[in-house]
C-alpha positions in Angstrom: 119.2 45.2 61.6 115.3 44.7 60.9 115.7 47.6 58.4 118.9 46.6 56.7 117.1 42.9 56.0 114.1 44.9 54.8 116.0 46.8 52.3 117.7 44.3 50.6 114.2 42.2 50.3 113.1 45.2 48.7 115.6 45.5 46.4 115.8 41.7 45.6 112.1 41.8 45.1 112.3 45.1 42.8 115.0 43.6 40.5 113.1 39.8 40.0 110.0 42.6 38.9 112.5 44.3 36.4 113.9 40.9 34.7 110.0 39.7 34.2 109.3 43.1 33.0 107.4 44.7 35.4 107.4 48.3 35.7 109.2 49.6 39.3 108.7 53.3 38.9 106.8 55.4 41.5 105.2 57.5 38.4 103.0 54.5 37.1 101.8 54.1 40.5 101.2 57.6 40.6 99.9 58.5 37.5 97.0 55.2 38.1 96.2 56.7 41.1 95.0 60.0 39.7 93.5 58.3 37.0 91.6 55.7 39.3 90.9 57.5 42.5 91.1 61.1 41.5 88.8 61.5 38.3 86.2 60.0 40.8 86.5 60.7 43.8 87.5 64.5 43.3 84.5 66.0 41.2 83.2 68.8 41.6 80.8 69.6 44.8 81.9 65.8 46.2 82.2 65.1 49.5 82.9 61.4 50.8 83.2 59.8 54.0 86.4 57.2 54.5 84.0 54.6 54.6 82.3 55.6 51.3 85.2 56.5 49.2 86.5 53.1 49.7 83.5 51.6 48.8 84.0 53.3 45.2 87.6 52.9 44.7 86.9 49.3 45.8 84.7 48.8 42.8 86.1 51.3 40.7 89.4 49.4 40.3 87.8 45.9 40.4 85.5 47.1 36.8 88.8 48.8 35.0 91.1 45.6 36.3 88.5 43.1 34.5 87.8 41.7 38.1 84.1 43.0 38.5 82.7 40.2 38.9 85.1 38.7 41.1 84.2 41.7 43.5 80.7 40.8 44.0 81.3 36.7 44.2 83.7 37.9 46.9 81.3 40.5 48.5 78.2 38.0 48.6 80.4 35.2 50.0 81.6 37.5 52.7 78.0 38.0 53.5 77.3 34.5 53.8 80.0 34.2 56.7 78.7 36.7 58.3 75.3 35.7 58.6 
């Protein structure tokens, strides 16, 4: 029953994207993915450790999003809290 709910959510959610003209396709997803994580991450003699690589996709999508900034006010404030 859980599933049947969550499937029509989905699909409510997925055509209130389309009318506001959002893209739904998989491919977009896909193809920014490469393009974000893969040109990176994936050079040649790279090796990366879970912790590291999402350290750099971390700021790697906040610089090409325009949010770069808003990554380190978040970072530092984070910090704070924790001291």
């Amino acid at each position: 029953m859980y599933s049947i709910h969550l499937e029509k959510s989905t699909a409510h959610a997925v055509s209130q994207f389309e009318k506001q003209g959002f893209c739904t396709s998989t491919g977009v997803v896909e193809s920014g993915c490469k393009i974000v994580v893969g040109t990176r991450l994936k050079r040649a003699g790279m090796h990366w450790t879970v912790k590291g690589a999402n350290a750099i996709i971390a700021l790697r999508c906040s610089k090409l999003s325009g949010r770069f900034q808003d990554f380190w006010e978040r970072r530092s404030e984070r910090k704070q809290v924790a001291a």
